[in-house]
MMTF fields as JSON, N, C-alpha, C and O atoms, coordinates in Angstrom:
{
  "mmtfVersion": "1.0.0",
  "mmtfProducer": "UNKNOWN",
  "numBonds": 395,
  "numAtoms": 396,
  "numGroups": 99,
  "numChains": 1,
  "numModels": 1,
  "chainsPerModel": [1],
  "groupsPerChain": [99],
  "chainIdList": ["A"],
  "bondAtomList": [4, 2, 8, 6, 12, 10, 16, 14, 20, 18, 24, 22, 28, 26, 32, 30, 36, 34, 40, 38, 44, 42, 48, 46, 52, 50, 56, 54, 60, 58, 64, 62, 68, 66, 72, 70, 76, 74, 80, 78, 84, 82, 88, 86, 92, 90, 96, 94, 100, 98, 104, 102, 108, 106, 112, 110, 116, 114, 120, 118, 124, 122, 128, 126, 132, 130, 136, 134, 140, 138, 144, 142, 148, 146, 152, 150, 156, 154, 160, 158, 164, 162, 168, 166, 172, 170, 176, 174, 180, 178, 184, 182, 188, 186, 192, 190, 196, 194, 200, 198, 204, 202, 208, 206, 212, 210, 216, 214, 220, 218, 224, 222, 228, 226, 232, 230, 236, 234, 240, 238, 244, 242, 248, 246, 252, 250, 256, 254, 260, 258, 264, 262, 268, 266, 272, 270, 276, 274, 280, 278, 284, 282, 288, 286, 292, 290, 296, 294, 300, 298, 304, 302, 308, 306, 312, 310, 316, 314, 320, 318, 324, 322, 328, 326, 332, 330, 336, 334, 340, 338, 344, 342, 348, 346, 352, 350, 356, 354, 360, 358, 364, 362, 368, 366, 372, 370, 376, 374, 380, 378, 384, 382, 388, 386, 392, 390],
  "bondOrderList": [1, 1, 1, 1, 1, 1, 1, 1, 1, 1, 1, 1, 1, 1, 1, 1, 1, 1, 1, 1, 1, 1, 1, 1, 1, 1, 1, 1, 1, 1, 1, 1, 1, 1, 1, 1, 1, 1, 1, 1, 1, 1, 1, 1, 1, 1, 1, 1, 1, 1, 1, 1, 1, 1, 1, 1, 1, 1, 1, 1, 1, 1, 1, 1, 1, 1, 1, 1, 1, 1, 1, 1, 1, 1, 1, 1, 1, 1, 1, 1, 1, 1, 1, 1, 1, 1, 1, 1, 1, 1, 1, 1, 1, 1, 1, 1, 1, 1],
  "groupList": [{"groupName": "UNK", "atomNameList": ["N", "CA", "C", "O"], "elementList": ["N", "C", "C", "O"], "formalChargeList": [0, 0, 0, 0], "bondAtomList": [1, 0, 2, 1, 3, 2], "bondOrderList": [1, 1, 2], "singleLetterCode": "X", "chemCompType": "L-PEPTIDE LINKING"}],
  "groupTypeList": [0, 0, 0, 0, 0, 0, 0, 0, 0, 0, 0, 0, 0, 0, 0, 0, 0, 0, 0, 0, 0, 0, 0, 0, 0, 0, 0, 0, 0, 0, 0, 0, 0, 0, 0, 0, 0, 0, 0, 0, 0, 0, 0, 0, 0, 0, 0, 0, 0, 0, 0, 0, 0, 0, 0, 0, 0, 0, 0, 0, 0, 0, 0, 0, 0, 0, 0, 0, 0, 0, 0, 0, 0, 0, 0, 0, 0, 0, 0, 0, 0, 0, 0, 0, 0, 0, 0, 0, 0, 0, 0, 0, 0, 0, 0, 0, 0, 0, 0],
  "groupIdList": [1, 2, 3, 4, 5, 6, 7, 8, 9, 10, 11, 12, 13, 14, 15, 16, 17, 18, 19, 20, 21, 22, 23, 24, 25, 26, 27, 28, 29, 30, 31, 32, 33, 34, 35, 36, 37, 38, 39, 40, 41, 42, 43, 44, 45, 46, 47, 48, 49, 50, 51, 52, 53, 54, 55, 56, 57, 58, 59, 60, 61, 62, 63, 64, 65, 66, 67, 68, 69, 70, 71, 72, 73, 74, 75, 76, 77, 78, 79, 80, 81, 82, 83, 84, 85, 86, 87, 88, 89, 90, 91, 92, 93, 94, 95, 96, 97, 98, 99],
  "secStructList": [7, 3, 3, 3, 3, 3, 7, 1, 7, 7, 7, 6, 6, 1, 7, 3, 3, 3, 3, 3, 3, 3, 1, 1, 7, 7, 5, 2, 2, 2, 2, 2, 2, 4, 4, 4, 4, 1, 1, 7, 3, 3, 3, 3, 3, 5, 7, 7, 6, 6, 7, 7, 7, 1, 1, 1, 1, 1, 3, 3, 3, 3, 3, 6, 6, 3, 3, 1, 1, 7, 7, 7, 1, 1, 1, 6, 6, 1, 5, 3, 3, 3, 3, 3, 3, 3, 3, 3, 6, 6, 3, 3, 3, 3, 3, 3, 3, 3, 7],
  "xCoordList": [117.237, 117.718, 117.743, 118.048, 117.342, 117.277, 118.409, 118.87, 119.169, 119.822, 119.394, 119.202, 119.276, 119.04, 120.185, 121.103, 119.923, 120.639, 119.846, 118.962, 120.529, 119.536, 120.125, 121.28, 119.35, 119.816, 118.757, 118.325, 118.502, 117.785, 118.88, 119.965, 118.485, 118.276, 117.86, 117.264, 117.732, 116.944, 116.147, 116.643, 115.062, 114.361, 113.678, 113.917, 112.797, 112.524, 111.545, 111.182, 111.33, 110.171, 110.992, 110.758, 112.665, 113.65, 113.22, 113.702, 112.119, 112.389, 112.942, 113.178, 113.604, 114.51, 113.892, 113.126, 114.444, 114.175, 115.192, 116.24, 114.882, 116.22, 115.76, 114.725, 117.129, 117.378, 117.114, 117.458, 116.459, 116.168, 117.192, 117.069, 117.989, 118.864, 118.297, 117.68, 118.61, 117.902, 119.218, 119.84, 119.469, 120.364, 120.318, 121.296, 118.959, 118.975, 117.453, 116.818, 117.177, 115.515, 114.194, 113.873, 113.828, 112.79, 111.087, 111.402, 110.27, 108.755, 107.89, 107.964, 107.196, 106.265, 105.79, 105.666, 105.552, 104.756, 106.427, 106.351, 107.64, 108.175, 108.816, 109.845, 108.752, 109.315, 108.178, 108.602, 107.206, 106.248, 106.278, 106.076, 106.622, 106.664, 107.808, 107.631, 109.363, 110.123, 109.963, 110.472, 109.281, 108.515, 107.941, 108.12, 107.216, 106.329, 107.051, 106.356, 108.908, 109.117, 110.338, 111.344, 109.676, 110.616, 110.122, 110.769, 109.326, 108.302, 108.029, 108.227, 107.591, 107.393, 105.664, 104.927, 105.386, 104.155, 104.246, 104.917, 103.413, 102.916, 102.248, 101.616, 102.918, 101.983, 102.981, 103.993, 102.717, 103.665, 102.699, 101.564, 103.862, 102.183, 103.256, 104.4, 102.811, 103.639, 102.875, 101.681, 104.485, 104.452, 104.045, 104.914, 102.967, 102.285, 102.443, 101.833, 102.943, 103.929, 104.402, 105.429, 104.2, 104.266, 103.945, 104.48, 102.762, 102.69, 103.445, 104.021, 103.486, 104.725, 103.664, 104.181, 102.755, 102.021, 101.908, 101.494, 102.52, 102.432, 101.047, 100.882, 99.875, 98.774, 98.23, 97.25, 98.032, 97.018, 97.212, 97.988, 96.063, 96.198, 97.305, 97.968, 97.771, 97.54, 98.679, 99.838, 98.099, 98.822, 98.068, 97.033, 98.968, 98.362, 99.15, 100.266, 98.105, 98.671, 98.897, 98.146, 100.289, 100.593, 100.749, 100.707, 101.013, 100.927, 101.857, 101.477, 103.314, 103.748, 103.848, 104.313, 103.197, 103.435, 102.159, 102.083, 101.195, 100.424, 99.766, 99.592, 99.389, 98.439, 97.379, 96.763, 97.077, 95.687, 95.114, 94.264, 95.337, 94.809, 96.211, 97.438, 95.269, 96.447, 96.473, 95.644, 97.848, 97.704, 97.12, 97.363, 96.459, 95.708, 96.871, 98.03, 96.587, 96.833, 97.742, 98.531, 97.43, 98.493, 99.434, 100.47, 99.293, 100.863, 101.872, 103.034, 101.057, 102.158, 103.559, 104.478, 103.326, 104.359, 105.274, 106.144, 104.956, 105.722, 106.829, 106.675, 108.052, 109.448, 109.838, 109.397, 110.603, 110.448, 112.097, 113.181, 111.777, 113.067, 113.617, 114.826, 113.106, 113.42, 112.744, 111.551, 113.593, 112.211, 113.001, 114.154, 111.826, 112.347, 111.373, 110.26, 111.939, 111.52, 111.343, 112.55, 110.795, 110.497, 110.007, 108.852, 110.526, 109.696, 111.028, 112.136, 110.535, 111.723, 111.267, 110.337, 111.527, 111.467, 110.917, 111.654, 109.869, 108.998, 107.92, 106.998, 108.065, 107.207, 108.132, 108.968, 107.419, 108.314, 107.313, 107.104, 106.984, 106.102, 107.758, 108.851, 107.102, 107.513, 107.477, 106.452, 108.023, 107.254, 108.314, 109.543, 107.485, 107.948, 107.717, 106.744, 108.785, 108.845, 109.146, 109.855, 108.28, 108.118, 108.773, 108.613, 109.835, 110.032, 109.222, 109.35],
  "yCoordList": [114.471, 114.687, 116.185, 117.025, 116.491, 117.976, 117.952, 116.874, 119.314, 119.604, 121.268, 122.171, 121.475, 122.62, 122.946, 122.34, 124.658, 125.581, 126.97, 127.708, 127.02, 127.672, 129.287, 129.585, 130.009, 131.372, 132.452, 133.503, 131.929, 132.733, 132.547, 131.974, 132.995, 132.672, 131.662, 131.162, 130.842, 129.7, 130.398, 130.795, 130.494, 131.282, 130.522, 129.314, 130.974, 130.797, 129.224, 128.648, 128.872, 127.535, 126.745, 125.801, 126.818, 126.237, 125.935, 124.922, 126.829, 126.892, 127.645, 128.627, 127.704, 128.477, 128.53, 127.722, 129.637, 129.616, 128.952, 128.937, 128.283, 127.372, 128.118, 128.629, 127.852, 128.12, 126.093, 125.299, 125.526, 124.213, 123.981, 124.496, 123.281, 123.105, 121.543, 120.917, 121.025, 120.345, 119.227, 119.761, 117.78, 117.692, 117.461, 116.923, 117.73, 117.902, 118.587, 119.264, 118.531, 119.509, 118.482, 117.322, 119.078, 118.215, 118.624, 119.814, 118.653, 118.828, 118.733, 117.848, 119.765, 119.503, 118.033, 117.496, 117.547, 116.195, 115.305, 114.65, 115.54, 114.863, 115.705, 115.118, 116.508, 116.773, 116.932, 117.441, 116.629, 116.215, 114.866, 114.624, 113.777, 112.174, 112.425, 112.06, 113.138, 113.143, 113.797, 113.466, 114.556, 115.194, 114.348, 114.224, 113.58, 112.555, 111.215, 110.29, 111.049, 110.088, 110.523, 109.906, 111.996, 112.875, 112.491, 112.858, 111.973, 111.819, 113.336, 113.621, 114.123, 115.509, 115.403, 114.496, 117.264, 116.997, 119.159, 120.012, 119.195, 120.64, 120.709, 119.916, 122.55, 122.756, 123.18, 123.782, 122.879, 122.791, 123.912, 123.841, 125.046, 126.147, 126.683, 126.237, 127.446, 127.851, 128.899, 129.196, 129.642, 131.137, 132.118, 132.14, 132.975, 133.555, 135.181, 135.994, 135.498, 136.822, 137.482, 136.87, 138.218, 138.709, 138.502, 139.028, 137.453, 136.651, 136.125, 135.044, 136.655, 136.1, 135.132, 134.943, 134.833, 134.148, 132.778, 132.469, 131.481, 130.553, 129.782, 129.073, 130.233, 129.746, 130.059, 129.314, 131.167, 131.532, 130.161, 129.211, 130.503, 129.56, 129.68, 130.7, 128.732, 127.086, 126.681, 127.081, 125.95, 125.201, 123.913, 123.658, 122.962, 121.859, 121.322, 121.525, 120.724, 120.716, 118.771, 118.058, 118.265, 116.674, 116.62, 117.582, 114.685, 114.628, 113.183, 112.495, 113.063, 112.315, 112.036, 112.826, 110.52, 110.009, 110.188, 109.414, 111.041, 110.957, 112.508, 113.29, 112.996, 114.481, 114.415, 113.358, 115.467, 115.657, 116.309, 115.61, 117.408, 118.093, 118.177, 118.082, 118.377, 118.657, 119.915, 120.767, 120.154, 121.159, 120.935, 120.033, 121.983, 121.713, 120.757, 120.625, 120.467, 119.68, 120.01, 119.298, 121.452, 122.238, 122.402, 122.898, 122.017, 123.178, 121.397, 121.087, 120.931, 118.947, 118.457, 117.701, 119.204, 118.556, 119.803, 119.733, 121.382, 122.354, 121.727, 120.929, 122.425, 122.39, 123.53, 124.679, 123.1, 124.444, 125.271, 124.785, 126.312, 127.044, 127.44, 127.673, 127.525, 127.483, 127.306, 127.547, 126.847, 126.382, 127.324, 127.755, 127.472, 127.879, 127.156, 126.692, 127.173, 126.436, 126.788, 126.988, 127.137, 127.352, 126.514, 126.213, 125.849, 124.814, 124.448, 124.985, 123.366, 122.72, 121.423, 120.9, 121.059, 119.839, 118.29, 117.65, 118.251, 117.377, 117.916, 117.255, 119.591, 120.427, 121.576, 122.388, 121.156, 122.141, 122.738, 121.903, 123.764, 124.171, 124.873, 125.354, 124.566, 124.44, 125.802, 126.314, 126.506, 127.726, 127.337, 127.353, 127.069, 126.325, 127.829, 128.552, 128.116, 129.485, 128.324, 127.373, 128.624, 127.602, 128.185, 129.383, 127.221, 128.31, 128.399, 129.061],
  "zCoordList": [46.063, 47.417, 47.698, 46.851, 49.158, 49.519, 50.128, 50.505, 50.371, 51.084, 51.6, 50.785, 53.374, 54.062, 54.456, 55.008, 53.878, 54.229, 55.179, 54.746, 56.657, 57.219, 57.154, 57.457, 56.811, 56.522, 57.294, 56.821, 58.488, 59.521, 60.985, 60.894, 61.966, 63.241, 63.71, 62.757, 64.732, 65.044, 66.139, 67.194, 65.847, 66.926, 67.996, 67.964, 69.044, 70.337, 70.393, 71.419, 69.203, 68.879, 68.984, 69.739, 68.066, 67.618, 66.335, 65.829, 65.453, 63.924, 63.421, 64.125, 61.641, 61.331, 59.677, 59.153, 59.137, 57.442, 57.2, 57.845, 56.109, 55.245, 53.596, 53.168, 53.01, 51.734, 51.35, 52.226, 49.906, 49.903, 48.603, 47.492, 48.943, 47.155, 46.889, 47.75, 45.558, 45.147, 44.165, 43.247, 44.505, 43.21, 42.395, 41.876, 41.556, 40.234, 39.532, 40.339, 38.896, 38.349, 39.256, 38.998, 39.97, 39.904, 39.511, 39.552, 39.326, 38.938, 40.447, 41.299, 40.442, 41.956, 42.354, 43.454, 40.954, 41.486, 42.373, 43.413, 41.646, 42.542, 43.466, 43.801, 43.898, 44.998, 46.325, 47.363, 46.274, 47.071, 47.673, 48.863, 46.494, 46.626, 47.459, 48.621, 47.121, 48.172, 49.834, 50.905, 49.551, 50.981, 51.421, 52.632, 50.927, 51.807, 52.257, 52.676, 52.152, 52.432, 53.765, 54.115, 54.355, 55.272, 56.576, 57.556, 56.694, 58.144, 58.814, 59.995, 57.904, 58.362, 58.093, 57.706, 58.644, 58.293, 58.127, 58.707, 57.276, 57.226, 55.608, 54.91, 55.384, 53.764, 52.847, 53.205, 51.669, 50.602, 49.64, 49.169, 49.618, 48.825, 47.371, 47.275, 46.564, 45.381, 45.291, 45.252, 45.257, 45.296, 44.19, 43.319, 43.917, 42.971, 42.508, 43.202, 41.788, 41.631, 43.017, 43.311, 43.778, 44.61, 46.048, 47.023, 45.99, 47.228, 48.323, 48.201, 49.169, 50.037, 51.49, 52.591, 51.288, 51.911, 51.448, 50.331, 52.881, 52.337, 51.873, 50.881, 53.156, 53.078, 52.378, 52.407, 51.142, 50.262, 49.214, 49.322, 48.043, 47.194, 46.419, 46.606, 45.405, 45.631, 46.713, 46.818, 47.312, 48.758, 48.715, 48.099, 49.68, 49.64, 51.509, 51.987, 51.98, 53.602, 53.361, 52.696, 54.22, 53.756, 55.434, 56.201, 55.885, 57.432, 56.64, 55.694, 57.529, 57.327, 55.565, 54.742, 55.265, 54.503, 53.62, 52.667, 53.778, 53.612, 53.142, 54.076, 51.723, 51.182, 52.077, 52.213, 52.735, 53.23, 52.025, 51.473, 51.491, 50.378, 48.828, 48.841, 47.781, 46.802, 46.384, 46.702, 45.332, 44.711, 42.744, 41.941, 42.638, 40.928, 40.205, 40.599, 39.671, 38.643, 37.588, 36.966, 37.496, 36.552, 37.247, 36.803, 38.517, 38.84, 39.073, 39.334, 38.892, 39.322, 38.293, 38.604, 36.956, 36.242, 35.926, 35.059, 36.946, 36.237, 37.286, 38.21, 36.765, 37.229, 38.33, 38.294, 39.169, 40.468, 40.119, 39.797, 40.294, 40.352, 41.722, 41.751, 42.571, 43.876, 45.042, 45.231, 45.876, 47.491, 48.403, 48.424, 49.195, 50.787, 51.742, 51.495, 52.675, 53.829, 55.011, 55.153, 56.331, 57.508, 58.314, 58.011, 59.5, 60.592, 61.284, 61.283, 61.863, 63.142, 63.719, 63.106, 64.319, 64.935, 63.476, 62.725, 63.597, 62.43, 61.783, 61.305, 61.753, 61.038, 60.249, 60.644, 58.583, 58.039, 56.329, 55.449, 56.216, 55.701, 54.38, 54.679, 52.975, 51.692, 51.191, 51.639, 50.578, 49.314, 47.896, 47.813, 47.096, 45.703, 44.984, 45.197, 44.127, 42.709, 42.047, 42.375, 40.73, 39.65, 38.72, 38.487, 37.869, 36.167, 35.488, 34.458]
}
């Protein structure tokens, strides 16, 4: 289960950054399966030393219930150390730091 914490402004779209807590460890592969049962739609990307770009690689874009694209394979069973989040309404785009 997620729980959002919004630690921006709600700006002029009515999206906001959220802080993502988590209640308990989860592994990319499942916290995707739980994303996909949000009725949201956007990209779920993991963050790469210094990268602060969600769209660079590896990213993976989902619609509803449904992956349009994935992320490698290696990155599915690592464990996440933290999410953040940005979107609003039924769009909300992911950034996963892995341990």
């Amino acid at each position: 289960m997620m729980t959002f914490v919004q630690i921006s402004r709600t700006f002029g779209d009515c999206t906001a950054v959220y802080d993502v807590l988590l209640d308990r460890e989860y592994t990319v592969r499942e916290l995707i399966n739980e994303i996909l049962t949000r009725n949201e739609w956007g990209e779920i990307g993991v963050l790469q030393g210094a990268k602060r770009n969600l769209f660079d690689d590896p990213h993976c874009e989902y619609r509803y219930s449904e992956l349009l694209s994935t992320l490698p394979d290696e990155y599915l069973n690592r464990t996440i150390g933290k999410i953040s989040a940005n979107g609003g309404w039924s769009c909300m785009n992911y950034l996963l730091t892995l341990k």
